[in-house]
N, C-alpha and C positions, 0 to 999 in steps of 0.2 A: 261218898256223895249219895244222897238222897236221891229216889226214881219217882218223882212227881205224880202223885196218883192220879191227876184228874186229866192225864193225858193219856194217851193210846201207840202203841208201840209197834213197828215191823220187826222181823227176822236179821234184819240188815241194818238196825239198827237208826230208822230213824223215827221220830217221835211226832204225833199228832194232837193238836189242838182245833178244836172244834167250834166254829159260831154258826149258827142255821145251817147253810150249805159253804159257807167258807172253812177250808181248812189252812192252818198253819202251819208249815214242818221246817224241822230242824232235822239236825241229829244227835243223840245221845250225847250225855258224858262220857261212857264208856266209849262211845266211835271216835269222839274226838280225844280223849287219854289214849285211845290205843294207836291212832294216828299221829300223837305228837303235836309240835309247834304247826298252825294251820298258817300258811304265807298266801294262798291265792284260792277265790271261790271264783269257779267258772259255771256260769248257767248262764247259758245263749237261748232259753226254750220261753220268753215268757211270750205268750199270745198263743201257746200252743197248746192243743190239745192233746193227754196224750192218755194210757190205761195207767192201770196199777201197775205198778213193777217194773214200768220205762225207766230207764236212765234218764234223769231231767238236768244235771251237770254232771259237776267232777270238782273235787277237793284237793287241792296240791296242801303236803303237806312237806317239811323239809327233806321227808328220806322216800315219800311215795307220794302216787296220786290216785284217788280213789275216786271211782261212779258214787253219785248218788241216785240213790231207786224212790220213786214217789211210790208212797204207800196204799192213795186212793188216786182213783182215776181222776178226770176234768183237763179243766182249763187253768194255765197257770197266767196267776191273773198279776201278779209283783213279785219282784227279787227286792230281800233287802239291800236299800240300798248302802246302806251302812257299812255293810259289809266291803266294798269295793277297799274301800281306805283305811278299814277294821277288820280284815279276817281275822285277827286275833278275838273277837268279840266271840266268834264258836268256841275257841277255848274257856276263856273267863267267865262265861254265862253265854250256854250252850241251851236252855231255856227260856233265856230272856231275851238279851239285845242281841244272841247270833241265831235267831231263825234266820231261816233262809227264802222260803217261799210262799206266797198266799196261793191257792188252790180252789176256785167254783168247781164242788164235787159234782160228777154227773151223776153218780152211783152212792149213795150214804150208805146202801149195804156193804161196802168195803170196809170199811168200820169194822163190822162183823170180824172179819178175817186178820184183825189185830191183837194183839195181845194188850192185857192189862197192866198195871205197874208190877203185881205179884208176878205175874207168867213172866213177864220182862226180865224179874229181879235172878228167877231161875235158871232163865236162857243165858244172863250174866255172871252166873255163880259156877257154870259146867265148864 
């Protein structure tokens, strides 16, 4: 699978898409192949504000469940809703119809502190 270059990457593996101060995130290919079949996305935080690197849900997958870390600070301003009845939508297209959350960044220098698709590609290859 291809690491979409025109997005921006965490440590943890999830992915950022950018419009003005809105961001999009998901999680990787790699997060969701390494997690297996996804059965349930829990994110109870929207109206919240919270930093980088919060926990903003949790991913049940059939053998684990995993935190999700927002990558840029703000306010989480929508959960897809699609997902409720589509978790499997993070597997199938984990960049397209399985984002997970719209984000009003308060900080766009958090940005800064992400990785690009090459840097990503390398954190993937170790």
């Amino acid at each position: 699978m291809s690491i979409p270059a025109n997005l921006r990457y965490s440590k943890e593996h999830e992915w950022v898409s950018v419009d003005g101060d809105i961001a999009t995130i998901g999680i990787t290919f790699h997060a969701q192949d390494q997690l297996g079949d996804i059965v349930y996305v829990d994110i109870n935080t929207i109206g919240k504000t919270l930093s980088a690197e919060a926990v903003f849900g949790t991913v049940e997958a059939v053998k684990t469940v995993s935190d999700l870390f927002l990558p840029v600070g703000g306010t989480i301003l929508e959960k897809n809703p699609e997902l409720d009845g589509n978790p499997e939508f993070v597997n199938n297209d984990p960049y397209g119809d399985g984002w997970m959350i719209k984000v009003k960044m308060d900080n766009p220098a958090d940005l800064d502190k992400l990785m690009d698709h090459e840097a990503y590609e390398v954190l993937t290859e170790a």
